[in-house]
Residue frames as qw, qx, qy, qz and C-alpha x, y, z in Angstrom:
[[0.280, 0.356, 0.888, 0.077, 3.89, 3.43, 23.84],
 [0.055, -0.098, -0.308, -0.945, 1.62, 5.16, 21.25],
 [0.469, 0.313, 0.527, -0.635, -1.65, 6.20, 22.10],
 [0.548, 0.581, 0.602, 0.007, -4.80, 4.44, 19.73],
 [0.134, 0.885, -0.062, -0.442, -4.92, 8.00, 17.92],
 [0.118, -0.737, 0.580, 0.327, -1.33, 8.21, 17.10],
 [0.477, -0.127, 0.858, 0.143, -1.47, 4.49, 15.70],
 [0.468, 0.726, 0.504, -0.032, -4.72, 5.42, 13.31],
 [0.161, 0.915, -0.186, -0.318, -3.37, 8.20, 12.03],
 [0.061, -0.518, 0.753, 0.401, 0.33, 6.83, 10.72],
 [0.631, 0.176, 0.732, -0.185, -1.54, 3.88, 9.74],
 [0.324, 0.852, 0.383, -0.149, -3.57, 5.82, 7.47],
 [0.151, 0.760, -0.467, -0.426, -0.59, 8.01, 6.27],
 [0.302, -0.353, 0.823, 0.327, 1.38, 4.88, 5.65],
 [0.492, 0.361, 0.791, 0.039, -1.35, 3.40, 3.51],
 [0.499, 0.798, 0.328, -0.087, -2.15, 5.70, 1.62],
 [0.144, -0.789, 0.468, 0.371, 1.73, 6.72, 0.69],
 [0.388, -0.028, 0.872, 0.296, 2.35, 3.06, -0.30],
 [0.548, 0.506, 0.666, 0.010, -0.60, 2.81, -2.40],
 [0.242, 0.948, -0.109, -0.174, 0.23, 6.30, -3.95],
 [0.069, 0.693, -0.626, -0.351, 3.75, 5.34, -4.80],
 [0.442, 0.061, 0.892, 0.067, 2.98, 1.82, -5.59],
 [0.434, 0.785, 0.419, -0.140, 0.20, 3.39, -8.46],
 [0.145, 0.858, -0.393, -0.298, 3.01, 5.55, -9.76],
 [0.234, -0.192, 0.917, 0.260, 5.33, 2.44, -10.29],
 [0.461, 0.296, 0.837, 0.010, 2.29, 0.92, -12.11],
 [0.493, 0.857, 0.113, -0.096, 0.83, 3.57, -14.64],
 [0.181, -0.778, 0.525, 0.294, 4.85, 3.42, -15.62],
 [0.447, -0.182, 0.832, 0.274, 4.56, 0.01, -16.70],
 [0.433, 0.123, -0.455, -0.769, 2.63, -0.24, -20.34],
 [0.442, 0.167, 0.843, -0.257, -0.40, -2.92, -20.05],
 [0.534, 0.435, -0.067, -0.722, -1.95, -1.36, -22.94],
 [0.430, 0.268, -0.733, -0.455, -1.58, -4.90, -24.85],
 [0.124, -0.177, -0.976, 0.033, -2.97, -7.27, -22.45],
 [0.359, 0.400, 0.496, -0.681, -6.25, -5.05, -22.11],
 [0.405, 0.459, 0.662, 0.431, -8.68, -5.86, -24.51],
 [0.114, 0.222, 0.495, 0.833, -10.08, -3.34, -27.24],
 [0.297, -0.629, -0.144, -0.703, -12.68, -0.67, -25.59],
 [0.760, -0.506, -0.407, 0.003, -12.19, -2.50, -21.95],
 [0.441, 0.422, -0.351, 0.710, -9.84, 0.26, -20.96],
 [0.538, -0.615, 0.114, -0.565, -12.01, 1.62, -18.17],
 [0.955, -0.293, -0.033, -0.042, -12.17, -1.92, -16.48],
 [0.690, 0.105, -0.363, 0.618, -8.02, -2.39, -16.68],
 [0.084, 0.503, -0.267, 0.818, -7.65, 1.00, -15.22],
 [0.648, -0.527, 0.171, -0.522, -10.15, 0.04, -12.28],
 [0.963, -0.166, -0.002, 0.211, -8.35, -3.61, -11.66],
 [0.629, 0.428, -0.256, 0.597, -5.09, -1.56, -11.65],
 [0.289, -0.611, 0.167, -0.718, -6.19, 0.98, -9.31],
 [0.919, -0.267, -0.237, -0.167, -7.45, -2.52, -7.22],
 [0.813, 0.347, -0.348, 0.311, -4.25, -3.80, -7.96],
 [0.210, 0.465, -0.310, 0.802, -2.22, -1.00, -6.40],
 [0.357, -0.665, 0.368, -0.542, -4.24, -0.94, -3.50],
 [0.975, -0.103, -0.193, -0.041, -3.61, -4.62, -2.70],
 [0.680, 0.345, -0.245, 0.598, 0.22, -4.14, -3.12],
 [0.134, 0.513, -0.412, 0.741, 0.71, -0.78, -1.13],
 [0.798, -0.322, -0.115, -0.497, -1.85, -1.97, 1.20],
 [0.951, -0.157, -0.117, 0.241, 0.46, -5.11, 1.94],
 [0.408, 0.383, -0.341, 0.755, 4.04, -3.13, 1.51],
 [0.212, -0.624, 0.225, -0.717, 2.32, -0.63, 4.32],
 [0.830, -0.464, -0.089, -0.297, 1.38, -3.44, 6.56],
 [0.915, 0.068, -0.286, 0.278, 4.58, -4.77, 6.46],
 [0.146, 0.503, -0.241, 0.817, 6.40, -1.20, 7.50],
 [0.594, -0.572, 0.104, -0.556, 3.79, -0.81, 10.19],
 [0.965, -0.253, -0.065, -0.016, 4.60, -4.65, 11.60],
 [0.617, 0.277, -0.336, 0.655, 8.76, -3.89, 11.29],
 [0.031, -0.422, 0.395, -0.816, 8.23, -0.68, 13.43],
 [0.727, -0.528, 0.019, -0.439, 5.70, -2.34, 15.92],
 [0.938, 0.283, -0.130, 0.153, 7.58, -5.17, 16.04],
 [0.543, 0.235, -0.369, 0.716, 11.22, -3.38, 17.14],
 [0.334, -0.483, 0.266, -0.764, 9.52, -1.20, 19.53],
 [0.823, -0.417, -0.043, -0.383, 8.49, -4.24, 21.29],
 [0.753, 0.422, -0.433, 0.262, 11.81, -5.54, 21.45],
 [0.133, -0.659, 0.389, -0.630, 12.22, -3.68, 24.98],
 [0.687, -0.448, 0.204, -0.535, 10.50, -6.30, 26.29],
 [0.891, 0.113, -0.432, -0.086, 12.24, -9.30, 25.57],
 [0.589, 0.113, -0.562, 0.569, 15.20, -8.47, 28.22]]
């Protein structure tokens, strides 16, 4: 069993990996047409949003697979 610590910590890595590779996949895609004309700042902050929503979920899900099979010991 992992100690509190150990659980904050990967947590934290994992979140902040997803959101970092989940931002890379997104500044890849082109949005420049659906932002309007000088409101580039604002897309780029609702993208940045964006991305953490997404990796934010993807990491929660990773974290809930590996809690999740490690508790598996206990069913038998």
């Amino acid at each position: 069993m992992m100690s509190i610590g150990t659980t904050a910590i990967i947590s934290i890595i994992s979140h902040l990996i997803f959101i970092y590779i989940t931002w890379r996949v997104i500044i890849k895609i082109n949005f420049e047409p659906l932002l309007r004309k000088g409101h580039t700042t604002e897309g780029k902050i609702f993208l940045l949003f964006l991305a953490i929503v997404i990796g934010t979920g993807v990491s929660h899900f990773f974290l809930d697979i590996l809690q999740w099979s490690g508790d598996l010991i206990y069913l038998f």
